[in-house]
N, C-alpha and C positions, 0 to 999 in steps of 0.2 A: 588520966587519958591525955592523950597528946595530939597537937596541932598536924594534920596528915597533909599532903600536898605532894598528889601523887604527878608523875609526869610522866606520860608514857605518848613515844617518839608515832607519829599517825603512821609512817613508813612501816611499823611494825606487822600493821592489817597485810603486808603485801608478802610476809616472811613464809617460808614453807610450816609445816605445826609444829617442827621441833624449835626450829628458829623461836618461831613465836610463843612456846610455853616456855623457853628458858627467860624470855623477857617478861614474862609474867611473874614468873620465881622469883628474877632478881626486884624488881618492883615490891613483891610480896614480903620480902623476906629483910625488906631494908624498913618495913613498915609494920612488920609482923611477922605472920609465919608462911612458909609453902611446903607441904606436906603431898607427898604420889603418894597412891593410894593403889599400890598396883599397876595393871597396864594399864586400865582403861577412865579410874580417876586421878584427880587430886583434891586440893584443898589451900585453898589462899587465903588469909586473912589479914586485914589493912587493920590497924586500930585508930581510933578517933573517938568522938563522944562517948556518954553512957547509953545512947539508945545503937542497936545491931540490928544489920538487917542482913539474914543469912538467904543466899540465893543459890539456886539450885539449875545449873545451865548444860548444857551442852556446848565443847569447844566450835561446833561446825555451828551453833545458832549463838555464840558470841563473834566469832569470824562474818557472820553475815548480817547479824543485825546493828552493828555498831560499824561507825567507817571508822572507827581505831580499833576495832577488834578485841575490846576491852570488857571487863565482866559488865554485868550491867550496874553492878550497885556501887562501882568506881564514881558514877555521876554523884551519886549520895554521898559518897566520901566528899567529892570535892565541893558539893552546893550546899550539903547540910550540915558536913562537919560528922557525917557519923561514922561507927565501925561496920564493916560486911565481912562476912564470912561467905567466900564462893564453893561452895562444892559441885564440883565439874566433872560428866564423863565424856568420853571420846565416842560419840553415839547417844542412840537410844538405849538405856541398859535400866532405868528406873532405877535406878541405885540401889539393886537388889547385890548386895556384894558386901561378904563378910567383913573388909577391909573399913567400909563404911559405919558398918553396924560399933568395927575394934574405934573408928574416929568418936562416936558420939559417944561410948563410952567414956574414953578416955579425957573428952570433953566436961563431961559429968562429974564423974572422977576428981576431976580438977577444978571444980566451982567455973568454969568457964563463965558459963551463963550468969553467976551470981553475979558478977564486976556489973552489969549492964543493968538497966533502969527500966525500957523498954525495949523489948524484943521482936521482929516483925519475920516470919518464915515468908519466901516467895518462889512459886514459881510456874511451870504452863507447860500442860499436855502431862509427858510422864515425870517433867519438871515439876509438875502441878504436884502429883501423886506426891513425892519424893517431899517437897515441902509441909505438905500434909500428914506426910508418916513420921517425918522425923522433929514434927515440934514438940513431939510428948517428951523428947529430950530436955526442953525448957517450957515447964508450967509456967501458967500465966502468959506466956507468947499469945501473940496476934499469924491470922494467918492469911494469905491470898493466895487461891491456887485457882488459876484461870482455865478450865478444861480438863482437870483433871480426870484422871479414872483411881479408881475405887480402892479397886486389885483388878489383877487378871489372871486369878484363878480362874479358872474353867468350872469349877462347880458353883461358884459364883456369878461367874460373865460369860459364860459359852455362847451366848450371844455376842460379845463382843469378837467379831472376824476379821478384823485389822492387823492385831499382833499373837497370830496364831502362833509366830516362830518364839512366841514368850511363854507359850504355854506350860514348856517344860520347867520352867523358872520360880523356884520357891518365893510366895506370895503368904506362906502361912505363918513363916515362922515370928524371927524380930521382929518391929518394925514393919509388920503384913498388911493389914485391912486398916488402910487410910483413913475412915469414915471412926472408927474404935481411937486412932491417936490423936483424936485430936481433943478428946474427952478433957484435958487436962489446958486446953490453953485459952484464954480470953475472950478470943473469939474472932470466928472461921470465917470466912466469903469466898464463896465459890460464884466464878463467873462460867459462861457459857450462852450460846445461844438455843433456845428450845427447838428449834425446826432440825437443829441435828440433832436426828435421833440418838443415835449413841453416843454422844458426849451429856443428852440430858436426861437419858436412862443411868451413867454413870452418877451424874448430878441427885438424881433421887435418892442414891443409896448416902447422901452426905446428909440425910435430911434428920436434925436431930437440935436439941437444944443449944444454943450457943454458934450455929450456922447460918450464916445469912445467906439465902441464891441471890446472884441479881441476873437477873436474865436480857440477854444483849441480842433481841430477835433481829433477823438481816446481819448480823456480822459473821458468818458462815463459821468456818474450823481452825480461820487463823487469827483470834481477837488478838492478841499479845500484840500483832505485826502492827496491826489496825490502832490501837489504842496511843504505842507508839508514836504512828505519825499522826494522829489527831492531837500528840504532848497533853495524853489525858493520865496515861499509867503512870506518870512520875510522881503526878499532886497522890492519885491516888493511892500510893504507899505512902505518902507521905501522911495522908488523914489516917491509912490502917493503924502505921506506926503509933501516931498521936494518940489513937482514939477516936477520933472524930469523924472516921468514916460512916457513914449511914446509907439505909434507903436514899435519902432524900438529899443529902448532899453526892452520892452518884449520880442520881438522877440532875442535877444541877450541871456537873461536869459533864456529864454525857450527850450533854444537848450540843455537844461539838459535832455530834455525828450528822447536824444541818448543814453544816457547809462540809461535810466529810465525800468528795465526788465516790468513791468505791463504794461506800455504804448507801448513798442515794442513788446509784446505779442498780444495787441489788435489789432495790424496794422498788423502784420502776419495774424489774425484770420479773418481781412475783407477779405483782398486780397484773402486768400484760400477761404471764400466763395464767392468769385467773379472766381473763378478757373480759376485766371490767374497764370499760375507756371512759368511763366518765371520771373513775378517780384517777386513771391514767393522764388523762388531761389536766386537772385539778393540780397533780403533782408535777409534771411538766410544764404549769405555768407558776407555781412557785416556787420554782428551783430556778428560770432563767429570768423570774423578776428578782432576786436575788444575789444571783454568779453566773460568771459567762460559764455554760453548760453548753457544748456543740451536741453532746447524745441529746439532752435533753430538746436543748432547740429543734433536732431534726424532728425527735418524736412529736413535738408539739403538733409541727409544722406538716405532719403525715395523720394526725389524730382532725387537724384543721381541716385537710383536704377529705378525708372521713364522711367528717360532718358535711361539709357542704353537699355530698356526692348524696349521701343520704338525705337530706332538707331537699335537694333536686328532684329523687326518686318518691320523695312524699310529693311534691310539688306535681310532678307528672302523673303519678297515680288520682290526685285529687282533680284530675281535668276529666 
């Protein structure tokens, strides 16, 4: 394995998508390999260490979540020293495409996955799925799939009404029912929040030995984004990878979500429509004994005048 030390110019975020996937190639291919996979994917791989962490993106949610527009497991190359494998579509497409199913083959094929020590599959929504389907490709793998779904067969999910236009989209064949591949790998964690129902109706069909939920209540449909700017997701692959992820060392990392202003906004915004004010006040005076919080402050400060309104109206009724 070799010393990687990728450098890729920030200006590149600002290039049109052709501009910017031919910069990604050249990078890739000075480091590894770059393989299109058809129109709508490809395939990047950096080498480094013996531990690989294969991520599973969308080019429009690497253009917008990174200000270099870079995959995400670029950061692990360069902080950890390890190898990623990016498998990338142009869209949402689940990576339902033969050309994908010919890559892990030929992956297979090739002892790919033997070279490497430890193996970490990642990815979120139908990134999630995608990571999930395709680590049966490397037994023994580790997996994080933050939201994913399931399949979206319709005799399976017909409840699920989001990605109706996927319905016609073979979910049975390779690499089909998410929750069945990952039988073969070390072991799974699926994130999600339970209040969305249909991300945690997907979530139930993963429920099986070797899976861990952890469930992230108040962080609504976009944890990925969320985890991101709390700088929780990075350690967190970095423990799956290890090993060392648990209930309980999530839970330690996740107490970020105290000082996290979006995620303590959404926890205010149930409780008030549950119009409970007492725990409304409770948490609006421990958030701005904390962090300057102006949502918070104001609420306090409207929950204050509340109270007094009503202590007045007991005051005059008791004369």
């Amino acid at each position: 394995m070799q010393d990687t030390k990728i450098e890729f110019d920030p200006d590149v975020a600002d290039l049109p998508k052709g501009g910017w996937l031919t910069k990604v190639a050249e990078v890739a291919e000075v480091h590894g390999f770059f393989k299109p996979l058809g129109k709508r994917h490809f395939a990047a791989h950096i080498e480094g260490s013996d531990t690989l962490i294969v991520t599973f993106e969308t080019i429009q949610g690497m253009r917008a979540l990174s200000d270099t527009a870079e995959p995400q497991g670029w950061a692990m190359v360069r902080e950890k020293g390890w190898s990623h494998l990016c498998v990338a579509s142009d869209g949402d497409t689940w990576f339902r495409d033969r050309n994908i199913y010919g890559l892990f083959d030929k992956l297979i094929d090739d002892g790919f996955f033997d070279d490497y020590d430890n193996i970490l599959f990642y990815g979120a929504g139908p990134c999630g799925y995608a990571a999930a389907a395709y680590s049966v490709a490397a037994p023994g793998a580790r997996v994080v799939a933050i939201q994913p779904q399931a399949t979206l067969d319709p005799r399976v999910t017909e409840w699920d009404d989001r990605f109706t236009d996927m319905r016609r989209i073979d979910f049975t064949s390779r690499y089909g029912y998410a929750p069945d591949m990952l039988d073969a790998c070390d072991h799974a964690f699926v994130l999600y929040d339970p209040a969305e129902m249909l991300d945690a109706m997907h979530a139930a069909l993963f429920t099986r030995a070797g899976v861990t939920k952890l469930r992230l209540r108040h962080m609504g449909d976009a944890i990925q984004g969320d985890l991101m700017e709390m700088k929780v997701l990075m350690p967190l692959l970095v423990q799956a990878a290890e090993g060392t992820l648990s209930e309980e060392s999530f839970a330690t990392a996740y107490r970020a979500r105290r000082t996290y202003p979006a995620y303590l906004r959404r926890v205010l915004a149930a409780v008030d429509a549950q119009e409970r004010d007492d725990l409304s006040y409770m948490l609006a005076r421990n958030v701005t004994s904390r962090m300057k919080a102006p949502r918070f402050q104001r609420r306090l400060g409207e929950l204050d005048a509340k109270r007094k309104r009503s202590d007045a109206q007991d005051d005059t009724a008791a004369l």
